[in-house]
VMD Tcl script that draws the C-alpha trace (Angstrom):
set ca {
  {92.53 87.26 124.92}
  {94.04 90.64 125.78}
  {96.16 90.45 122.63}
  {92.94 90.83 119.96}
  {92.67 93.02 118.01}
  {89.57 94.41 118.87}
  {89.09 96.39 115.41}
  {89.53 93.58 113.52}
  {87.58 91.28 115.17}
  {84.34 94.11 115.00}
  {85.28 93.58 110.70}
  {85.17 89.94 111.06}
  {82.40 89.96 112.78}
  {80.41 92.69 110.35}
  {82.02 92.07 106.99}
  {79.17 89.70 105.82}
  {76.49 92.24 106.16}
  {78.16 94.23 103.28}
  {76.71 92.77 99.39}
  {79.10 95.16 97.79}
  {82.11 95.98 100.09}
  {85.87 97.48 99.08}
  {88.00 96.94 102.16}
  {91.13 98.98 102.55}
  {93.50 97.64 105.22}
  {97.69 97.57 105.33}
  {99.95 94.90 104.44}
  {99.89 92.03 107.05}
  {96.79 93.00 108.63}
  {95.26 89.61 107.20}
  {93.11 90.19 104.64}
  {93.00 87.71 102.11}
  {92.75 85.18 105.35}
  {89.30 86.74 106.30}
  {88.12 87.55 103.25}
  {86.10 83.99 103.45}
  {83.76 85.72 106.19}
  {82.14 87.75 103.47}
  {80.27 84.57 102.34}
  {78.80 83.86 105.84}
  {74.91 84.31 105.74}
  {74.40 85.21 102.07}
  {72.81 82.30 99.62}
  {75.38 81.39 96.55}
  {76.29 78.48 94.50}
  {79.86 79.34 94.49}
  {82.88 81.34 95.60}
  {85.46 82.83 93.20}
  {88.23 84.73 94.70}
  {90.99 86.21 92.52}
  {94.52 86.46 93.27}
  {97.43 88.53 91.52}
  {99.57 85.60 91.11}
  {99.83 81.77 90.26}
  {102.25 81.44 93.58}
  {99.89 83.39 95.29}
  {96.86 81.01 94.38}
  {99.02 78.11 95.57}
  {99.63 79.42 98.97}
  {95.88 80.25 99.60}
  {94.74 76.92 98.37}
  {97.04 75.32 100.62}
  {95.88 77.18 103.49}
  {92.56 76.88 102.50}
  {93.26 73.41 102.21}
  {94.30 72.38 105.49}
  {91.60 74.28 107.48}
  {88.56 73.39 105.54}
  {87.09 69.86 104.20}
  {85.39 71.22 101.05}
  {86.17 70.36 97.10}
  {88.41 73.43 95.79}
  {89.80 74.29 92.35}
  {92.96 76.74 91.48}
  {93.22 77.84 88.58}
  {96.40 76.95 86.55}
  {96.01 76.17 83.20}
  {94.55 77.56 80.23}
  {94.40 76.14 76.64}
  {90.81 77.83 76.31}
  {92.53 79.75 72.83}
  {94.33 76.45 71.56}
  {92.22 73.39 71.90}
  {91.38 72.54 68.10}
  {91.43 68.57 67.72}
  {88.08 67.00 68.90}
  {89.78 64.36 70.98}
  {91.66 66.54 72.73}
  {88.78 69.09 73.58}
  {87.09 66.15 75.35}
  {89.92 65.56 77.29}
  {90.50 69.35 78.31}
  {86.64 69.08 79.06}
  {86.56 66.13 81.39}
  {89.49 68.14 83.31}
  {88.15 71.35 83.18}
  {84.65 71.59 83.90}
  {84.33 69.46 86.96}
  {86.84 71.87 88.71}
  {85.00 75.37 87.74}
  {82.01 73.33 89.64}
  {84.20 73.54 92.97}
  {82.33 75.23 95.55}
  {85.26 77.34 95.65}
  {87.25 78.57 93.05}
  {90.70 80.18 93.12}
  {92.11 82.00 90.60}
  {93.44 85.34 88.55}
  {91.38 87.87 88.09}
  {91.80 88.35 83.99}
  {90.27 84.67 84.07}
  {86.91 86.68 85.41}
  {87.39 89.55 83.48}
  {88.54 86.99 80.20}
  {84.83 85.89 80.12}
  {83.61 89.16 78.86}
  {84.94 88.34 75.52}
  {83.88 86.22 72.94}
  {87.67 84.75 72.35}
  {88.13 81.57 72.37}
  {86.36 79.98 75.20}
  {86.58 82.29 77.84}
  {82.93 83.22 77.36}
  {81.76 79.24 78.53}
  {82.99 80.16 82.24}
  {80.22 82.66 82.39}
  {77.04 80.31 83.66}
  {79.55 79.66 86.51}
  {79.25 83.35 88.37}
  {75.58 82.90 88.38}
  {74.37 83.14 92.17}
  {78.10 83.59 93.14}
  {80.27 85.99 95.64}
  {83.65 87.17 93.71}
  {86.21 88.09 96.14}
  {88.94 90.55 94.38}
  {92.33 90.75 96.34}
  {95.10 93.48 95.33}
  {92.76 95.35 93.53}
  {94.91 98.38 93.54}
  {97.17 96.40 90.94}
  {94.96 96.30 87.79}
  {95.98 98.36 84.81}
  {93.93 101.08 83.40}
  {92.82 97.99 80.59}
  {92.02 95.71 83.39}
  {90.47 98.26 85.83}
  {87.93 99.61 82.94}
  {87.08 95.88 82.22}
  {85.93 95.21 85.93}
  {83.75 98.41 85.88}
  {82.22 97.01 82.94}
  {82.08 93.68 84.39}
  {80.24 94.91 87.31}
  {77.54 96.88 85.28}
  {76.79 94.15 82.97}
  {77.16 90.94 85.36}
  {76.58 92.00 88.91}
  {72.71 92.24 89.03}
  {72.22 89.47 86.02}
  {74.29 86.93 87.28}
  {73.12 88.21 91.28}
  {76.91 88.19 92.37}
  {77.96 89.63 95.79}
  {81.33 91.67 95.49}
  {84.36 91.90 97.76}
  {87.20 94.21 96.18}
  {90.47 94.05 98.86}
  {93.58 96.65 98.78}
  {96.40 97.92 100.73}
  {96.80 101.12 99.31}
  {93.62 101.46 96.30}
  {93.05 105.07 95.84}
  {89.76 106.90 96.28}
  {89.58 107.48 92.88}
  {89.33 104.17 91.98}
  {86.88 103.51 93.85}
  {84.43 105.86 93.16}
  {85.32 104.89 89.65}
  {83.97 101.32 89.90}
  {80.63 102.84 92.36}
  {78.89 104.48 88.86}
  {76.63 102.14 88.60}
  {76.67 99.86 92.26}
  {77.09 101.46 95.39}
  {80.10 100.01 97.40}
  {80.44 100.48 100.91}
  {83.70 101.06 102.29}
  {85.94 100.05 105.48}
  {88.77 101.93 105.92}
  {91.40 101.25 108.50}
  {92.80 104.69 107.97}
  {89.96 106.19 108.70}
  {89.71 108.63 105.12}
  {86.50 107.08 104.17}
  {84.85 106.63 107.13}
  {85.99 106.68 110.30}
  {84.15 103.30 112.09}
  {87.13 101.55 112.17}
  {90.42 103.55 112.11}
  {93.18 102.25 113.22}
  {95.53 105.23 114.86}
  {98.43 102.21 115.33}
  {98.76 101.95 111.68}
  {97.98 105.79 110.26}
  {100.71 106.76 112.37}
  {103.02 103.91 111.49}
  {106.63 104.93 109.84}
  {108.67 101.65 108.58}
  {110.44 103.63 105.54}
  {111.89 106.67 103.71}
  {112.13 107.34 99.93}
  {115.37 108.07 98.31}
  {114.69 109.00 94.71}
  {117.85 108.52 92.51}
  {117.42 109.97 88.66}
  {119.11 107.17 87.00}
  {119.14 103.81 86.26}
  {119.80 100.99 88.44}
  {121.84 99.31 86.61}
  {124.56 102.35 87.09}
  {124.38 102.19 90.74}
  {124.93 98.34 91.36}
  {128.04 99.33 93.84}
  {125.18 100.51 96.38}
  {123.32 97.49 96.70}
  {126.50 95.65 97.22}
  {127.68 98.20 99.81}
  {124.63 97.96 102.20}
  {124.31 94.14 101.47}
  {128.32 94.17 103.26}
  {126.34 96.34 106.40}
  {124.72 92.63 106.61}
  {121.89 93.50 105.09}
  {119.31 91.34 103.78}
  {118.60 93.35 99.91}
  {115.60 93.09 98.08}
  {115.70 94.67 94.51}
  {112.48 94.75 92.39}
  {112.32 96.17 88.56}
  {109.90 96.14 86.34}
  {111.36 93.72 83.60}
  {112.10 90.23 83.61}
  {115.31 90.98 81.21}
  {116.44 93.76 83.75}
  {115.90 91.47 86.89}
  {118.35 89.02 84.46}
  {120.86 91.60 84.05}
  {121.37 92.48 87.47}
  {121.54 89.20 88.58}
  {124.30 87.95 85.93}
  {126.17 91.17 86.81}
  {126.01 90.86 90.28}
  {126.76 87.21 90.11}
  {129.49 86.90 87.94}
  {131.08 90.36 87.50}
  {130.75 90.99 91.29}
  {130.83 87.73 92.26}
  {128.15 87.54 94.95}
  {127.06 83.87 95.68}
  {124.30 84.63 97.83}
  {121.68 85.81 95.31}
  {118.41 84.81 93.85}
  {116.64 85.31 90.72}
  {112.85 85.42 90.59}
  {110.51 86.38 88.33}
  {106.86 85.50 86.92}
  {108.25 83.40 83.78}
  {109.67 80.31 85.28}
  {108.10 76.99 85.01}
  {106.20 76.00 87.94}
  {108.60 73.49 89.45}
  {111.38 75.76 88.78}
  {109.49 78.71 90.85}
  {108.39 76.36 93.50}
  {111.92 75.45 93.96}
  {113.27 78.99 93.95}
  {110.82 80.20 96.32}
  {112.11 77.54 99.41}
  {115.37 79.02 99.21}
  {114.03 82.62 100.07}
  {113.55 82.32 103.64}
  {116.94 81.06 104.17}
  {118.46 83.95 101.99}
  {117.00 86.20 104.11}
  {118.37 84.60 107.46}
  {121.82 84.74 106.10}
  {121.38 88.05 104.68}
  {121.53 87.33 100.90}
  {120.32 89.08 97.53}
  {116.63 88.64 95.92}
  {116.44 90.11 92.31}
  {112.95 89.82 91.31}
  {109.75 91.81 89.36}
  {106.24 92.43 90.21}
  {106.08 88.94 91.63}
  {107.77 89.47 94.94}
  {104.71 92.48 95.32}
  {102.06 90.27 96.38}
  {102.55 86.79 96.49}
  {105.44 86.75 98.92}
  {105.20 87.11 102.87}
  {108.59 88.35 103.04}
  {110.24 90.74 104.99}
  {113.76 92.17 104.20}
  {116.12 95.33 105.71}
  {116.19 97.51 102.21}
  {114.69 97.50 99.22}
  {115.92 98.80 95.86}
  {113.27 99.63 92.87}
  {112.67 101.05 89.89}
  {109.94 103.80 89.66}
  {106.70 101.97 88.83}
  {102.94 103.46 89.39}
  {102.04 104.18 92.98}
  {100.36 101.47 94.27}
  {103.36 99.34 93.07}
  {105.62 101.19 95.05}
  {103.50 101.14 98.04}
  {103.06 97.34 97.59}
  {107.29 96.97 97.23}
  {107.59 98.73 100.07}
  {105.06 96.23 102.22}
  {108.18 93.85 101.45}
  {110.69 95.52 103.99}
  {110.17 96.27 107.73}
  {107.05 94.71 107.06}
  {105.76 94.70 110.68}
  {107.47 98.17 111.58}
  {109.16 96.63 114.27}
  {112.83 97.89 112.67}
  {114.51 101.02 112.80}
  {112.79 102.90 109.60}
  {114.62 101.64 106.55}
  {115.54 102.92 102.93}
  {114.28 102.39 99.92}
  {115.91 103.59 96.92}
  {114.02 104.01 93.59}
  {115.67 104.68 90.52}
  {114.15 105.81 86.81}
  {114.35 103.41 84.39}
  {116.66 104.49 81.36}
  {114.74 103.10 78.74}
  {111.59 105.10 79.55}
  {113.16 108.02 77.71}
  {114.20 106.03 74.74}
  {110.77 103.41 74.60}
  {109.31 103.63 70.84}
  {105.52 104.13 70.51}
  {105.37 100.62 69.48}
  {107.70 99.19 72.17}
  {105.82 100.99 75.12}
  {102.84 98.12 74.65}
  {105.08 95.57 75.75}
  {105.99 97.72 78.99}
  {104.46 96.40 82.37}
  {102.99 99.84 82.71}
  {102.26 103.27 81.39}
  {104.57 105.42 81.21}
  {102.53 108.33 81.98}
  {101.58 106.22 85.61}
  {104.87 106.09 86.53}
  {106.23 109.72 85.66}
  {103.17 111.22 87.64}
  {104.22 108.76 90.93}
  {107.59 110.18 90.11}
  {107.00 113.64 90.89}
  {104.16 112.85 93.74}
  {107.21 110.76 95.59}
  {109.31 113.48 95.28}
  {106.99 116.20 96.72}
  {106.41 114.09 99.72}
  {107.06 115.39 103.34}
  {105.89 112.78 105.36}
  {106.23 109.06 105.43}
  {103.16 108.37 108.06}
  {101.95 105.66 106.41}
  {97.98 107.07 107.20}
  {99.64 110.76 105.96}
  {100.93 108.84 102.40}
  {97.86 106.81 101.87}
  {95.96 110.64 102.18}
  {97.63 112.03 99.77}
  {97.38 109.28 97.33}
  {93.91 109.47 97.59}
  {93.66 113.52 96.76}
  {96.16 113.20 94.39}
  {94.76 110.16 91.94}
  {91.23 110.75 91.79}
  {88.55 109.13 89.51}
  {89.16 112.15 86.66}
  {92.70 110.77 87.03}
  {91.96 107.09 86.03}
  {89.20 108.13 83.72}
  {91.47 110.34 81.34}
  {94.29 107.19 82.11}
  {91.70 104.90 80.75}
  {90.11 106.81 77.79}
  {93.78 106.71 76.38}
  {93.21 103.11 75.78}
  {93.41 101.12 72.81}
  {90.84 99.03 73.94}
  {88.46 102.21 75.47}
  {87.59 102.37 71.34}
  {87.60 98.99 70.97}
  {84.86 98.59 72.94}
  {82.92 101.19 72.14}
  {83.24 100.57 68.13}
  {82.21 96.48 69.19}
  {79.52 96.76 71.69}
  {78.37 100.07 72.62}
  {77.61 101.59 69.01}
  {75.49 98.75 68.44}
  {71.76 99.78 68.30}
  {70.60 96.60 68.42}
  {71.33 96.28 71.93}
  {68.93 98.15 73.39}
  {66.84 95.70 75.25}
  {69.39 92.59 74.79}
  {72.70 92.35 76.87}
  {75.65 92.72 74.64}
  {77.84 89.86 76.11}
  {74.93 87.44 74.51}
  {76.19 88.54 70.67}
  {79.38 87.62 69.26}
  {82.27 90.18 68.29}
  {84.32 88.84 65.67}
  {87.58 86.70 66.64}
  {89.51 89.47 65.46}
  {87.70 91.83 67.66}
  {87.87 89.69 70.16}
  {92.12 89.50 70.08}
  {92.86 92.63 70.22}
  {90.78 93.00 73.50}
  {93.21 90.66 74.50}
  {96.07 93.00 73.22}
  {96.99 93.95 77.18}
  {100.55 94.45 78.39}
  {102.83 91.89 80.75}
  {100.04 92.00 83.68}
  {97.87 89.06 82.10}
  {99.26 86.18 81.11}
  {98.76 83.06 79.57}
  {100.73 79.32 79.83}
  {102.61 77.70 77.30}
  {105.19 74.73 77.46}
  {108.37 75.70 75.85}
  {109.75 72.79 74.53}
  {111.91 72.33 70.82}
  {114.46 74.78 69.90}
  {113.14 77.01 72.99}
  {114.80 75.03 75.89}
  {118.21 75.80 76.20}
  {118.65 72.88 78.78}
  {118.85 69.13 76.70}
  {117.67 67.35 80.45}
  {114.55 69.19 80.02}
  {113.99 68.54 76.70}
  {114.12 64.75 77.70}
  {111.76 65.39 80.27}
  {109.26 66.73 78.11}
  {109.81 64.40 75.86}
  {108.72 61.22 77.88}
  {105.41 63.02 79.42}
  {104.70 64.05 75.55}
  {104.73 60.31 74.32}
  {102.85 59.52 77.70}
  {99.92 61.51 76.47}
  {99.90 59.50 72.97}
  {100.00 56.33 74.81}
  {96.90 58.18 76.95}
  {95.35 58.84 74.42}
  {95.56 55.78 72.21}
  {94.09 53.84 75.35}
  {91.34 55.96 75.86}
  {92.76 56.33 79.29}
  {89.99 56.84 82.22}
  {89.73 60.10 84.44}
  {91.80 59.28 86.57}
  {95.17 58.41 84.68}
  {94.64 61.94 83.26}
  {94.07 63.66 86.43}
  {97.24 62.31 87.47}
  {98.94 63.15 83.85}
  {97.75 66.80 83.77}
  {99.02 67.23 87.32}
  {102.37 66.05 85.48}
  {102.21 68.58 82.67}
  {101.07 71.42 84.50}
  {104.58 71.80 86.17}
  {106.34 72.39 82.65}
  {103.79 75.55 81.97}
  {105.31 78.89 82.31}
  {103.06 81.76 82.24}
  {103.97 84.27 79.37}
  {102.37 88.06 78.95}
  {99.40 87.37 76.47}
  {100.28 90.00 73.78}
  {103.29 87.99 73.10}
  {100.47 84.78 72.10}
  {98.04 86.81 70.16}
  {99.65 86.29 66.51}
  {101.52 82.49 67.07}
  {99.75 79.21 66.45}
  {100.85 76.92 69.24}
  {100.97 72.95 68.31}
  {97.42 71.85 68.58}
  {98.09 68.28 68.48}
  {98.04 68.39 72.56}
  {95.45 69.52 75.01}
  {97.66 71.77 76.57}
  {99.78 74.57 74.48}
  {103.18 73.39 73.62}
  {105.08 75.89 72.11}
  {108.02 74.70 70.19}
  {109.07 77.83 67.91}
  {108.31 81.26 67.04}
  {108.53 83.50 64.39}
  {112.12 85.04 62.99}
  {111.40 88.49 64.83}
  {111.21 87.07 68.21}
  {113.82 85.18 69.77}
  {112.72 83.98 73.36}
  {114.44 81.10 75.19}
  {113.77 79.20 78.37}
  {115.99 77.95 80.86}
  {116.41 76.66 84.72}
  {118.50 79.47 85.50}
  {117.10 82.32 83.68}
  {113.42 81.22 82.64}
  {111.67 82.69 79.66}
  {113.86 85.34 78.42}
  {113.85 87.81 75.48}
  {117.64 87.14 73.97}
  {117.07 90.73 71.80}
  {116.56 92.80 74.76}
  {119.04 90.71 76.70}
  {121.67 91.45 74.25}
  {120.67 95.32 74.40}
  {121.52 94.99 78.32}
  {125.03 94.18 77.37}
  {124.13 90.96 78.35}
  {124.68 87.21 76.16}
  {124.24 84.00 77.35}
  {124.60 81.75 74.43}
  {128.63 81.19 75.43}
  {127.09 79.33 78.95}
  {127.05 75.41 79.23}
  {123.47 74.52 80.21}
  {123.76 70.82 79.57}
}
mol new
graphics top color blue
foreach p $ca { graphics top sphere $p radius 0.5 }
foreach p [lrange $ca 0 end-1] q [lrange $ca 1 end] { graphics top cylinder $p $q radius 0.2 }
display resetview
């Protein structure tokens, strides 16, 4: 008993007298585990909490899981845009709706913020929120796109559809949240105490686990410095912002360098290949190894290694990398080195939509990291909050493409005046280019044809594709599809959305295979690699049609 935390226990206790509550607390103070408590006492139909990642899901819903005896859905699948034949819809129907009827639903968020639009079938999920509590971890992460589709989520939904909100962050800035309090009144808990002051927490304010080297060039040039304080017996974690970067480094490091004990993870590997991949990390830390990775390793990892080496990303990024080293502050304080990406200065206007993030976000962090004197974590957390206020992310936002898109569909629409626009359809085409986002939401294909470079999982895919005919021929029962689906779903490998938007999958399935894509793009998948861009690969200094992968 003497070891409680007694400020944590008061939230636990109080958090479900909140209907509208953003909680800020720091990384490994618990959370996402709590967040539950914010149901207690209130009348709903169903729970929906969102979840940056598809590994991230999977570890809650385990969890979840094994502590409570109630039906639960996570979300991994989509072929809401594909589903044509009439057969197959049924199928994808039987599957689909009885799990968004869970009394608890796990998921990502742009699956919520997806049924705004009339795309597809996104817009079918909607009935679902009605009566329900939406519980929004990592909210700090969304883009300026996603961020001004949750504000308009809450205006339109939140009092229509009576849902109770929880929005949870490490490190979301004031501005942000005043942003999404214009039209519902959050209250706030604050465990640094800039908010409010109920519950700070002078342990972790005054908390120092790490110190920001800035390093004006690109990592890539500077690979003899991870390699040097990996020989100190380090344990190295290295995060960039590309999948095709994270590729490079590894295959440099690996082969040129010829490191053994390294790891390559990103968000475009098939689910069994991730799942696999993700056991060997604790082990690679314990014998003091390499992890090259992207945004995943942000959120959906409880890891803790000695340094970390990034590339410059927005600010709540870099706070979240750094939650991946020292994470408990019980080391000496540690380095982390961030480096400026080379191609930022040479991105086309048309290129910079494929980019994980704005540019503008990440030059601004740039010079806010280097005017920093103090790496208090309470002291860093203060200054983000003076520095990117809610002007800030309004003048991010109106730069948006789809700002004007939404305004020319739904809010110049006179007609609207007493009717709530999400009832009227926009026109498919409308309705894509809302979709037009960057990396950050994804969707899940199967690659499978001339897009494998491995011929065992070609095989593979093979068999469970002439399983489904044989499925479907039979007019198989629930149950043999359950178990199919279950099959399937670890072949899908998420893929950024914008790179969807113009291809026609193969709509003989109920699932999206893809099997080839147009002359301009030239994407591959394999075990070792996942889903990579060859182009960009190639503009690396990097080839990998010469390797044996069968």
């Amino acid at each position: 008993i003497d070891n409680i935390d007694e400020k944590r226990w008061e939230i636990q206790k109080n958090i479900s007298n909140y209907n509208y509550l953003i909680l800020r607390a720091p990384t490994g103070w618990g959370k996402t585990t709590i967040s539950l408590l914010f149901a207690v006492n209130k009348d709903y139909r169903r729970i929906f909490i969102t979840l940056p990642t598809i590994t991230a899901i999977q570890k809650f819903y385990k969890k979840l899981k094994n502590n409570l005896n109630v039906e639960m859905y996570f979300y991994f699948y989509d072929a809401l845009l594909f589903i044509e034949d009439e057969i197959d819809e049924r199928i994808s129907t039987l599957f689909y709706i009885q799990n968004l009827y869970s009394p608890i639903n796990i998921t990502t968020v742009d699956q919520i913020l997806l049924t705004l639009l009339q795309t597809g079938k996104y817009f079918l999920k909607r009935v679902n929120l009605r009566n329900s509590i939406l519980i929004l971890d990592e909210v700090h992460l969304l883009t300026p796109n996603m961020l001004f589709l949750l504000k308009k989520f809450i205006e339109h939904f939140a009092s229509f559809y009576n849902i109770r909100f929880l929005l949870m962050s490490a490190t979301v800035p004031k501005g942000i949240v005043e942003y999404l309090s214009e039209n519902i009144k959050f209250e706030t808990i604050d465990i640094y105490g800039l908010w409010n002051s109920r519950y700070f927490s002078e342990e972790y304010y005054n908390r120092e686990r790490f110190e920001f080297k800035l390093i004006d060039k690109d990592i890539l040039e500077d690979l003899d410095r991870i390699i040097e304080e990996n020989k100190n017996n380090k344990s190295i974690l290295v995060i960039v912002n590309t999948v095709e970067k994270a590729v490079a480094i590894y295959k440099k490091l690996r082969e040129d360098h010829k490191i053994k004990n390294i790891l390559l993870l990103h968000g475009r590997f098939m689910f069994k290949d991730r799942i696999k991949k993700e056991k060997k990390i604790e082990n690679l830390i314990k014998n003091k190894g390499i992890l090259i990775s992207t945004q995943v390793s942000e959120v959906s990892l409880d890891i803790d290694f000695d340094v970390l080496f990034t590339e410059a990303a927005p600010i709540a990024s870099i706070v979240q990398r750094a939650g991946r080293v020292n994470r408990y502050g019980i080391k000496p304080k540690t380095n982390i080195y961030i480096y400026y990406p080379s191609e930022l200065k040479e991105l086309k206007e048309d290129e910079k939509k494929g980019y994980p993030y704005k540019i503008d976000e990440i030059i601004k962090t740039w010079k806010f990291l280097g005017n920093l004197d103090s790496y208090k974590e309470g002291e860093l957390i203060k200054k983000i909050d003076e520095e990117f206020t809610k002007e800030y992310y309004e003048n991010l936002i109106k730069k948006e493409k789809i700002y004007k898109i939404y305004e020319e569909v739904f809010e110049n629409r006179n007609n609207f005046s007493n009717v709530h626009w999400f009832l009227s359809s926009a026109s498919e085409e409308k309705g894509k280019e809302l979709l037009d986002f960057r990396e950050n939401i994804t969707t899940l294909i199967i690659p499978y044809g001339d897009l494998l470079l491995e011929e065992s999982l070609r095989k593979d895919i093979n068999r469970l594709l002439e399983e489904y005919k044989i499925l479907k021929e039979e007019n198989a029962d629930y149950e043999k599809w359950r178990i199919f689906f279950a099959k399937i779903k670890s072949y899908a490998t998420p893929v950024p959305i914008w790179i969807m938007s113009n291809i026609k999958v193969d709509n003989k399935y109920a699932f999206p295979i893809l099997e080839s894509l147009p002359e301009d793009m030239n994407y591959k998948y394999s075990k070792k690699y996942g889903f990579i861009d060859i182009e960009k690969l190639k503009k690396l200094g990097i080839t990998i049609e010469d390797e044996n992968f069968y």
